[in-house]
N, C-alpha and C positions, 0 to 999 in steps of 0.2 A: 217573677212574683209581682202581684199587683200593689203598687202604692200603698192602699187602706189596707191589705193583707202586714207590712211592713208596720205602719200606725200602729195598727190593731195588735200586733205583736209587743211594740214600743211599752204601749200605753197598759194595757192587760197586769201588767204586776200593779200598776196604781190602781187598777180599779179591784183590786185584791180583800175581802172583807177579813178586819182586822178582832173587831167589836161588835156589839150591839149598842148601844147607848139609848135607851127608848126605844122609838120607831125608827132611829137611823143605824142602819147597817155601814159603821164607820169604816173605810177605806184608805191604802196609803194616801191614796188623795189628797183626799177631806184632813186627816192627819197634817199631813205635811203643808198644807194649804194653811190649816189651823197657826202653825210654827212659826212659819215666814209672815204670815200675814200679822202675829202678835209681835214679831222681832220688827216689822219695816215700819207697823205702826208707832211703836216708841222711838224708832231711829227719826222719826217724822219730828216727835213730839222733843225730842232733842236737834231737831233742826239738821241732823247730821246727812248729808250728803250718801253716805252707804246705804239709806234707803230707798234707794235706785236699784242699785243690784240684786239687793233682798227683796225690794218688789219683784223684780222682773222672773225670780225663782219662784215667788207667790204665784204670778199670774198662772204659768204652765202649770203649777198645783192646779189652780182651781178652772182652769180650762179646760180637764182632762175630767174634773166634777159638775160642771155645769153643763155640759154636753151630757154626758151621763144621764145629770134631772132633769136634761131637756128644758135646760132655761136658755136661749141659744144667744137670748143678748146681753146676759150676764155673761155666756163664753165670747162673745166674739168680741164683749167688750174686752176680756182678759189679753188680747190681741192687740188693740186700739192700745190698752195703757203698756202693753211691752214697749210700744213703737216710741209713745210720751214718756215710757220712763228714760229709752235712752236718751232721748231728746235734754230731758229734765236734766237729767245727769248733767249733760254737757253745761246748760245753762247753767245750773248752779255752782258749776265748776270754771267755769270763761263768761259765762252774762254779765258781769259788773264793769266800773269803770275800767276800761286800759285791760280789758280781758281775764281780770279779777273774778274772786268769786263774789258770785250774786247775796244781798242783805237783802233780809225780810224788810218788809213795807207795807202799805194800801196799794188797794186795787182802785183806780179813779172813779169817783161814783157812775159815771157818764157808763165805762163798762161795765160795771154790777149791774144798773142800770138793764143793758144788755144783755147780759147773760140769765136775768132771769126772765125777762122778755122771750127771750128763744127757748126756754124751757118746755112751754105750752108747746110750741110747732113739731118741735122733736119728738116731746112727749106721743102729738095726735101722732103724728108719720110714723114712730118706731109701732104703736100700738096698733094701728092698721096690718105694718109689714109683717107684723108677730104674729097676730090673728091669723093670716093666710097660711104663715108658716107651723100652725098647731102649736103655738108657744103654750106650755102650761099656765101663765101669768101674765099676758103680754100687756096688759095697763101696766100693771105693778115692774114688772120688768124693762116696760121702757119709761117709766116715771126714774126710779133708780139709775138707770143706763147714762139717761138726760144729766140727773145731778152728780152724777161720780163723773163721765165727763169735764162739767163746771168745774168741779173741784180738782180734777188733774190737772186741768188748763192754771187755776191759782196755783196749787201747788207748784207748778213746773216751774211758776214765775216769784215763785218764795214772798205769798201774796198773803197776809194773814184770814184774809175772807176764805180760804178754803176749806177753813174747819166748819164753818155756816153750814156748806154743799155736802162736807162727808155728814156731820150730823144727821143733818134731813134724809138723807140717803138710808144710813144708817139705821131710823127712825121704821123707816119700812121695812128694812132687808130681815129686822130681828124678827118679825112675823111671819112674813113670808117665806123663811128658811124652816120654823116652826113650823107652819103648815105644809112646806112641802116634805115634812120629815127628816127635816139635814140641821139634828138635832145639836149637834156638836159645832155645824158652822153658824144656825144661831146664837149659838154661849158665847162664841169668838165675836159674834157681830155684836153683843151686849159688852164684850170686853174692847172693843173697838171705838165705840159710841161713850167709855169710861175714859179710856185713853185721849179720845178726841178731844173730849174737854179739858183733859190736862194739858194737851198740847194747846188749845186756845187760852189756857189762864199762859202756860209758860209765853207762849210765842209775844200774848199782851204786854207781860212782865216787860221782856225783851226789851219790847219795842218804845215802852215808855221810858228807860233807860237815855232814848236820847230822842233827835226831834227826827219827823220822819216825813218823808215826800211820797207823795202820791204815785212815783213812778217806780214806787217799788225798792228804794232804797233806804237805807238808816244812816242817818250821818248823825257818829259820837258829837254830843257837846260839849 
């Protein structure tokens, strides 16, 4: 039996229509997608470490969905952050002093700096690669790809500038989930973009709590 016969068996019950919701024919997918992705984002928003795991069950949600719409750098992005979640995990679990867990902080401006500097390059290159590849949204898709990216890379580093990168991100995704009829991961990405911001008033709160260095860590006063 061939590989993608095996897949395509695997994956076939997620792509199973559940609903209607408007124009989107909602799927355990999209469903399931929906779930983990409103659970990993408050686990964010509370700082808590188990939104590693519950990401990494989001991702294959919506890898199995975004392949589907034929967004293929929104799926392959779902990939890229398995790999960073487990990375993240570990850092936030052993990155601190003496193999501590890691404290939120700033990102050096020198990197912000950077990182949005490389936005543009990514941006043109994914949106070329996409174009060839028949991406349904390949601007839009690799503008987002670019900043969720960004923002995995802060996140990983328990960096409070990462809610900047999901906002912006966010910002587009609610539209273009709209338009491409994936009605329901719209409303999650409107709840996403609600959440985000609680998590940047908490994460500020936090951090004003005590004095904080640029390399990522909080040291109580």
């Amino acid at each position: 039996m061939a590989v993608s016969d095996v897949l395509g068996g695997l994956i076939a019950p997620l792509n199973q229509e559940l609903f209607q919701l408007g124009q989107d024919a909602v799927t355990w997918a999209e469903l399931l997608g929906f779930a983990t992705g409103a659970v990993c984002v408050w686990l964010c928003v509370r700082a808590s470490v188990w939104n590693f795991p519950v990401g990494i069950a989001n991702n294959l949600f919506f890898l199995v969905l975004f392949w589907s719409a034929r967004l293929y750098a929104d799926a392959a992005l779902q990939v890229v952050y398995l790999v960073l979640a487990a990375y993240g995990w570990l850092i936030w679990l052993r990155g601190g002093d003496q193999r501590s867990r890691r404290r939120m902080g700033h990102v050096p401006r020198s990197v912000l700096w950077v990182l949005l500097a490389l936005l543009v390059p990514v941006t043109w290159g994914l949106t070329v690669l996409l174009t060839r590849a028949h991406d349904s949204a390949p601007f839009w898709d690799a503008l987002t790809t670019a900043l969720s990216l960004a923002a995995q890379w802060l996140l990983n580093a328990k960096q409070i500038e990462n809610w900047y990168f999901w906002i912006a991100a966010d910002l587009v995704y609610i539209p273009l989930y709209f338009a491409k009829g994936l009605d329901l991961t719209g409303i999650v990405y409107v709840l996403f973009l609600a959440m985000c911001l609680i998590g940047w008033r908490s994460w500020r709160r936090e951090l004003a709590t005590g004095s904080v260095t640029e390399a990522g860590r909080a040291v109580t006063a």
